[in-house]
C-alpha positions in Angstrom: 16.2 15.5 12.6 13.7 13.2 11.9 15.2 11.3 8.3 14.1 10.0 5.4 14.8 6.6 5.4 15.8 4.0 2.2 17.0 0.1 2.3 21.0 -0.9 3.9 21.1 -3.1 0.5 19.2 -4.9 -2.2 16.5 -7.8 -1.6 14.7 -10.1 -4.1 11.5 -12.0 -4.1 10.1 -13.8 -6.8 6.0 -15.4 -7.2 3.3 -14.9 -9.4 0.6 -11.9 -9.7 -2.7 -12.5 -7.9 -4.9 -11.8 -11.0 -2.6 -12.9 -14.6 -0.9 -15.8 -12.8 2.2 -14.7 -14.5 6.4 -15.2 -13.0 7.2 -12.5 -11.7 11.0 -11.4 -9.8 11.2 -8.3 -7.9 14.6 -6.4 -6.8 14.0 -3.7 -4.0 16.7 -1.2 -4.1 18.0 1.4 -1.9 17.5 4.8 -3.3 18.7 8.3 -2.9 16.9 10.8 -1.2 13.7 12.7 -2.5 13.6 9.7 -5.1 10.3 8.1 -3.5 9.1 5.1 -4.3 9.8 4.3 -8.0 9.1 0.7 -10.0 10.8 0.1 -12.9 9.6 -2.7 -15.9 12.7 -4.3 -16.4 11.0 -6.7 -18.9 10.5 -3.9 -21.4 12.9 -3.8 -24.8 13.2 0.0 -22.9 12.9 -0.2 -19.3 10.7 2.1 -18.0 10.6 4.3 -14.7 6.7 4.3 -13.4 7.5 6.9 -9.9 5.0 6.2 -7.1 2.0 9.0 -7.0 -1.8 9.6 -6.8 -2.2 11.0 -10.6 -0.5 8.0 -11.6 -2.7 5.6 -10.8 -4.7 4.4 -13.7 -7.0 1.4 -12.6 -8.9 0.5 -9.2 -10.8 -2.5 -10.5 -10.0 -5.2 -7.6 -6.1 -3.3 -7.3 -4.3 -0.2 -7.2 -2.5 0.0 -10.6 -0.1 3.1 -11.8 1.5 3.7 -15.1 3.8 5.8 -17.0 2.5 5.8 -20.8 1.7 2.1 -21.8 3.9 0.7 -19.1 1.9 -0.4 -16.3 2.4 -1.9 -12.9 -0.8 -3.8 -10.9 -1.8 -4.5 -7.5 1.0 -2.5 -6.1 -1.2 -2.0 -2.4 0.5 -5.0 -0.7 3.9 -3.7 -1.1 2.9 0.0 -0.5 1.2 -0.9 3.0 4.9 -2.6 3.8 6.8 0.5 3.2 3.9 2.9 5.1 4.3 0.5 8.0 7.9 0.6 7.9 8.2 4.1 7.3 10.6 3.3 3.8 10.3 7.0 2.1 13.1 5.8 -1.0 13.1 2.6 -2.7 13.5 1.7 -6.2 12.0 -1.9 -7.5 12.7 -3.6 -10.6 9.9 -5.6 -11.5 9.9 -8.6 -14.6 6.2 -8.7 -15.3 3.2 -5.9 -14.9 1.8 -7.3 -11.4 3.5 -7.3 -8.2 3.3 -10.8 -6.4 1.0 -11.7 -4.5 3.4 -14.2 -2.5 1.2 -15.3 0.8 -1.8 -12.3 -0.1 -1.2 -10.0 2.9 2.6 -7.4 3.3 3.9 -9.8 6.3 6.5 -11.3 3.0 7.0 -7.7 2.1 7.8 -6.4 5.7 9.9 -9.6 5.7 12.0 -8.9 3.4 12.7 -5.0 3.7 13.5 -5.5 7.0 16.2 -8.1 6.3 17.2 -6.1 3.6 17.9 -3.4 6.7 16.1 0.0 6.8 18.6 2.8 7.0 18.3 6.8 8.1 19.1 9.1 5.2 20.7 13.1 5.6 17.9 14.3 4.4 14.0 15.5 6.5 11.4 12.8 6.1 8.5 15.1 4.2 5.0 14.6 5.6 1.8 16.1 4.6 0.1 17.6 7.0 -3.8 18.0 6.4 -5.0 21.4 7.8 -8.7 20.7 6.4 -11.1 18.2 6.7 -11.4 16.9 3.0 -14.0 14.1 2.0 -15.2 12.0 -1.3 -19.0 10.2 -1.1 -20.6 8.4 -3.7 -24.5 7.4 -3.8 -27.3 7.5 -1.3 -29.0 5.3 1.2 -27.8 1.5 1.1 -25.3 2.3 -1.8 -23.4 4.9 0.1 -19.9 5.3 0.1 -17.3 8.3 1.6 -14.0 8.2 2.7 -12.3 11.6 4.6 -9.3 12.5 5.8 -8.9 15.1 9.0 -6.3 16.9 10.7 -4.6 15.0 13.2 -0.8 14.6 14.8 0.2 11.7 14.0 -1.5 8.8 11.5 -5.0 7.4 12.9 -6.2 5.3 10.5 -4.7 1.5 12.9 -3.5 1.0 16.1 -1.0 -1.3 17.8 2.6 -2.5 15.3 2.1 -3.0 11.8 4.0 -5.6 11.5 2.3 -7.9 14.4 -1.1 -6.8 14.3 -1.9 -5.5 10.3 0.7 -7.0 7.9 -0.2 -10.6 8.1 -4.0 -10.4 7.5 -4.5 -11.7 3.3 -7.0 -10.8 1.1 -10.1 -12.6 0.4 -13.1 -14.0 -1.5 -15.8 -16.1 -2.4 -15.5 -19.5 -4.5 -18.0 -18.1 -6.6 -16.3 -14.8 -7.3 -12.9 -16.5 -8.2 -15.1 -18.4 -10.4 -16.1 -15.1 -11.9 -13.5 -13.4 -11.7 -11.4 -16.4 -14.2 -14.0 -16.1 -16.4 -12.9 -12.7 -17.3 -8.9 -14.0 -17.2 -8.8 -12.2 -13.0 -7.5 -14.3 -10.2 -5.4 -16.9 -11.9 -2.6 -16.5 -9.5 -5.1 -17.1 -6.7 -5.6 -19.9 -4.1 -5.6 -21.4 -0.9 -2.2 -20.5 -0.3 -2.5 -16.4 -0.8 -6.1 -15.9 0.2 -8.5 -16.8 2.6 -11.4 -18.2 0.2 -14.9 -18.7 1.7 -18.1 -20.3 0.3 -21.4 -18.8 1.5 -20.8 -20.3 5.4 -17.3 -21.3 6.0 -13.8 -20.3 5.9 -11.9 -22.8 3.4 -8.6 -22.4 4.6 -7.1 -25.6 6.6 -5.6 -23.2 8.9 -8.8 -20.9 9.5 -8.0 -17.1 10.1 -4.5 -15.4 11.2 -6.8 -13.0 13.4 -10.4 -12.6 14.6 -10.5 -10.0 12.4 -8.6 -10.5 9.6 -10.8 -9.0 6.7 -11.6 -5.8 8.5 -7.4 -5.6 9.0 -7.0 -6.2 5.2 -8.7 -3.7 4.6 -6.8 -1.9 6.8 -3.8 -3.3 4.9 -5.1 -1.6 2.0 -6.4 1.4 2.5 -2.5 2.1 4.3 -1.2 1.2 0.9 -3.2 3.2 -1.3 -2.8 6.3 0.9 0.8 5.6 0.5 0.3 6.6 -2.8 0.4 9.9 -2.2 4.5 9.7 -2.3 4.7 11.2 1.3 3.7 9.9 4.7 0.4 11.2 5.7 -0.5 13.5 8.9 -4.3 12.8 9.5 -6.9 10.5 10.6 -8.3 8.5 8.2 -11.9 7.3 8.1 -14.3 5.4 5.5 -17.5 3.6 4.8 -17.3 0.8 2.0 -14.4 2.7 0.7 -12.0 1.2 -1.1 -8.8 1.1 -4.0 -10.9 3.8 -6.3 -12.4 6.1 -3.4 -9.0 6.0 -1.5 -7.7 7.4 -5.0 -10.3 9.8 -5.2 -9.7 11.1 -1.9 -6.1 11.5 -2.3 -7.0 13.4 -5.7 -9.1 15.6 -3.7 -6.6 16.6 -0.8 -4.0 17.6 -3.6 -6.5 19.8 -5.5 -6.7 21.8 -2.5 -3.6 23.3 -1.6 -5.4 25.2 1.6 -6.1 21.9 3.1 -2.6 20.7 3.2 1.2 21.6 3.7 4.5 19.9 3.8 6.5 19.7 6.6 8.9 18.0 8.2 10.5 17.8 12.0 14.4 18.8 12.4 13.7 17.4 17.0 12.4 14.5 16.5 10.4 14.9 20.0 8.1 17.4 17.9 7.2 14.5 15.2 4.1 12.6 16.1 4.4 9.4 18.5 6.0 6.3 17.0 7.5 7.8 14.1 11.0 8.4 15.7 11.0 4.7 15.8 12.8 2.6 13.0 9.5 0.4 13.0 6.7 2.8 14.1 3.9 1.1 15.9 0.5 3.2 15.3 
């Protein structure tokens, strides 16, 4: 049987949020099966349980943010793209402040630390959704055009190679005159050199240059595996997209779930019928 899988024991991690520049401490938890991925705002005179899934995202400006009421948590991609690439299916996270570090700006700190934590096989199927249907979002027309679509597929085409080599270290980025902006308006302030590769309009700023030769198109990468992660299951399909990104990966996801034809859930009880790589405690895609 192909498992669900949840942490051997309890990690912590503390920084600050990319855009409020607030403290913030995290505690990743193992959890039982069929729990998902749940945070939990432990700052709150009532702590409160915000569960992991598409209709609970609530903002896509510059982050993937979900909430439960007024409780809110932001820029939970980075953390979600560690737990696709590690296959984690059941994890609870008690979180101080309402934005998820942004420690060094890419998962590698994430991947790090749920992998010492130790990643564990639960009794209990690992759940997939399997897309029978192509199902695709656009937006605009000509040089503003936009779609992302998912299509059937065995197995999860959207990177290739191991995640945590060749994806989960590539950071976010920007220009000095966005971060400028973006203060301005009270975004960012947890930004820098040291969590983001920051440009001005010819040159990388960073002392140590890029992790890869491609390190923005693998951010993206990064995040587009954490905000299908959304979704609360592991996804069977190949994904695709042009200038997609937080709110059209959302709107796709809202999509596929409108349409019950276009999907199912399934899971694998031989392991040699799941897709290639996902047998694997660390699946390399």
């Amino acid at each position: 049987m192909l498992a669900q899988r949840t942490l051997k024991s309890l990690t912590k991690a503390v920084g600050v949020g990319l855009h409020s520049g607030q403290r913030v401490e995290l505690t990743l938890r193992p959890a039982a099966p069929d729990t998902g991925i749940v945070f939990r705002r432990v700052d709150l005179p009532q702590p409160v349980d915000i569960p992991v899934n598409a209709t609970a995202v609530s903002d896509t400006r510059l982050a993937s943010t979900i909430s439960n009421g007024g409780a809110k948590v932001h820029t939970i991609e980075h953390l979600m793209s560690a737990c696709a690439g590690l296959g984690l299916d059941n994890l609870l996270i008690d979180i101080t402040a309402e934005e998820v570090p942004i420690l060094d700006g890419s998962s590698a700190s994430f991947v790090y630390l749920l992998q010492s934590a130790g990643i564990v096989a639960q009794n209990a199927p690992k759940r997939f959704i399997r897309v029978t249907q192509p199902v695709e979002v656009r937006e605009g027309e000509g040089r503003s055009l936009k779609w992302a679509r998912l299509e059937p597929y065995h197995g999860y085409k959207l990177a290739s190679g191991n995640y945590a080599r060749e994806i989960a270290r590539a950071r976010t980025f920007g220009f000095t005159k966005d971060v400028e902006m973006m203060r301005s308006h009270g975004l960012a302030l947890g930004g820098g050199l040291d969590n983001a590769i920051v440009m001005d309009d010819v040159k990388v700023l960073n002392a140590d240059g890029l992790r890869y030769g491609d390190e923005f198109a693998k951010h993206k990468i990064l995040d587009a595996m954490g905000d299908l992660h959304i979704v609360g299951k592991p996804l069977l399909a190949a994904y695709s997209a042009f200038r997609s990104g937080h709110a059209m990966n959302n709107q796709l996801l809202r999509a596929l779930l409108a349409r019950p034809e276009a999907y199912e859930v399934v899971s694998f009880e031989n392991d040699r019928e799941a897709p290639r790589g996902f047998a694997q405690l660390t699946p390399a895609w």
